[in-house]
N, C-alpha and C positions, 0 to 999 in steps of 0.2 A: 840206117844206123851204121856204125863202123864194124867191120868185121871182128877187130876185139870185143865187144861188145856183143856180139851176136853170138862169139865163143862163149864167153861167161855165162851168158844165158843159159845158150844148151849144155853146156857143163852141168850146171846147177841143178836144171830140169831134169838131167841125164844122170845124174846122183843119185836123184830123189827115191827115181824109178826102176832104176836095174840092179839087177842082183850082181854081176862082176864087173870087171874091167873090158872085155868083149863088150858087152850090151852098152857100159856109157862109153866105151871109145864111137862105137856105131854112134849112138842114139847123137853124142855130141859131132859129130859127120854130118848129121842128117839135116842139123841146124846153121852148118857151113856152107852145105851142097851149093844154097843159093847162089852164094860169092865167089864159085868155083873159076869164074871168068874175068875177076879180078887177077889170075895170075898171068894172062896174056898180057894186061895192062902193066902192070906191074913190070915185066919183065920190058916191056916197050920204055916205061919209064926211067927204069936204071940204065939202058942198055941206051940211051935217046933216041928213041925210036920215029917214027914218020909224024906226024900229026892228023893223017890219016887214019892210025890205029888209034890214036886216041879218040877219035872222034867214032868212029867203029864200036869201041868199047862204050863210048855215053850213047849212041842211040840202041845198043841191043843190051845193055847191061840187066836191066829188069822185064828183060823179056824173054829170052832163052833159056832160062833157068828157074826164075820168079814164077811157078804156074803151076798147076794140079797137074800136068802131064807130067812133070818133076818129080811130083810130092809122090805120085804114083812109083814111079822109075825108083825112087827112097825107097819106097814103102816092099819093093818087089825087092831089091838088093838088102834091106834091113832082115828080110825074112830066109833069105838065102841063108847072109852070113850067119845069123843067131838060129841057124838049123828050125825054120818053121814057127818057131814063137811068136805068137800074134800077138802078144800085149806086146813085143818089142817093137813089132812093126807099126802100130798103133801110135805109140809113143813118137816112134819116128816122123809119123804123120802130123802129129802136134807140134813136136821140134821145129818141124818144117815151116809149117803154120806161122808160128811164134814170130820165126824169120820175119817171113812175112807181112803181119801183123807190127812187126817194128818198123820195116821199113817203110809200110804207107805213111806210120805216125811221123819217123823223123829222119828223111830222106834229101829233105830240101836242098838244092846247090846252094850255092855262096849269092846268087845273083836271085836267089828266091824261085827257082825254078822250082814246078813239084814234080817228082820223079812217079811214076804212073804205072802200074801192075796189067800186065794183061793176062789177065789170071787164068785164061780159058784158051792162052796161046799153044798148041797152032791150028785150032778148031776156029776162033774169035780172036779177033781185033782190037774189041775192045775193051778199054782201058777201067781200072779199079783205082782211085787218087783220094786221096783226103785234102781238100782246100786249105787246112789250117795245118797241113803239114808244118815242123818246127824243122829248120835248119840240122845240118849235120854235125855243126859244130854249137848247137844252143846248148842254153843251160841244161834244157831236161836232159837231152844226151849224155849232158858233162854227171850232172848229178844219179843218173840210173846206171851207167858206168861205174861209179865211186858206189854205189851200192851192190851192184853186182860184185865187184872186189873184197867187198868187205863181206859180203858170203862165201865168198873163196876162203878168205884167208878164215872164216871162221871154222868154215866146216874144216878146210884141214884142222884146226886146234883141236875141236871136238872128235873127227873120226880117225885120222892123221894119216891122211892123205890125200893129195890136192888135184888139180887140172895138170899139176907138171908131172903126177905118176902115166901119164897116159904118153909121154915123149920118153921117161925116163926113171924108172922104181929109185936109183942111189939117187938122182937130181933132185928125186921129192922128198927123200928122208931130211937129205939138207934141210931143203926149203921148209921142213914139217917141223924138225926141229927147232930153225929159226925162230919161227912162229911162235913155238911153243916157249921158249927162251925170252922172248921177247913180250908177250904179251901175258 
């Protein structure tokens, strides 16, 4: 699934379950972690980068990061930063999951490739796929995106405060406001 998309998740997930602003800034971290290697690419891409690195990036993209040695490496830093709390670190470990969990479902390139987890990397090789993975760009995407948003924008109405308090406390009033004005 698309990294927006993965955000709103663990935002929402990350709401649900912690008690301040520390614990879902983490907890929604935890459900990023995965995509953390989309930023080489990215930067390859603005910057025109070789085609080399791009190709670097699709064969290790859901392997260096996509894995229980990951979710572990979460799961040890979640418990650092929230001073010990193991329902935080726990949480983080589902965050993480969720990731994961989304992107066997809808991962698929443009040419219908299916993108493949090697969930047990760098102990095991092999790979975790769902054959009827759905495209990255399918409906279900479009549609669990559009409902993911629209928990966003609810819960800020209801608690008034959203995903954007976590970049910015005056950015979210605006946008809570908005919300609130508008809906």
């Amino acid at each position: 699934m698309h990294t927006a998309t993965h955000l709103f998740a663990s935002w929402l997930v990350a709401d649900m379950v912690s008690k301040n602003n520390r614990e879902r800034l983490s907890l929604t971290v935890s459900g990023l972690v995965p995509d953390m290697d989309v930023l080489p690419a990215a930067v390859t891409a603005i910057t025109g980068g070789t085609q080399k690195m791009a190709e670097t990036y699709q064969q290790y993209h859901h392997v260096l990061a996509h894995n229980f040695t990951m979710a572990l490496i979460v799961v040890c830093v979640a418990l650092i930063i929230n001073k010990g709390k193991y329902r935080v670190a726990f949480w983080a470990f589902i965050i993480f999951h969720i990731h994961l969990l989304a992107d066997i479902l809808g991962s698929a390139g443009p040419n219908r490739s299916i993108w493949a987890i090697k969930y047990l990397f760098p102990v095991s090789q092999k790979e975790v796929l769902f054959q009827g993975q759905w495209a990255l760009n399918s409906w279900q995407n479009i549609i669990i995106t559009i409902v993911l948003m629209a928990g966003i924008i609810y819960t800020a109405k209801i608690k008034g405060y959203s995903l954007v308090s976590l970049l910015s406390k005056r950015v979210d009033r605006i946008f809570v406001e908005t919300i609130k004005n508008r809906l």
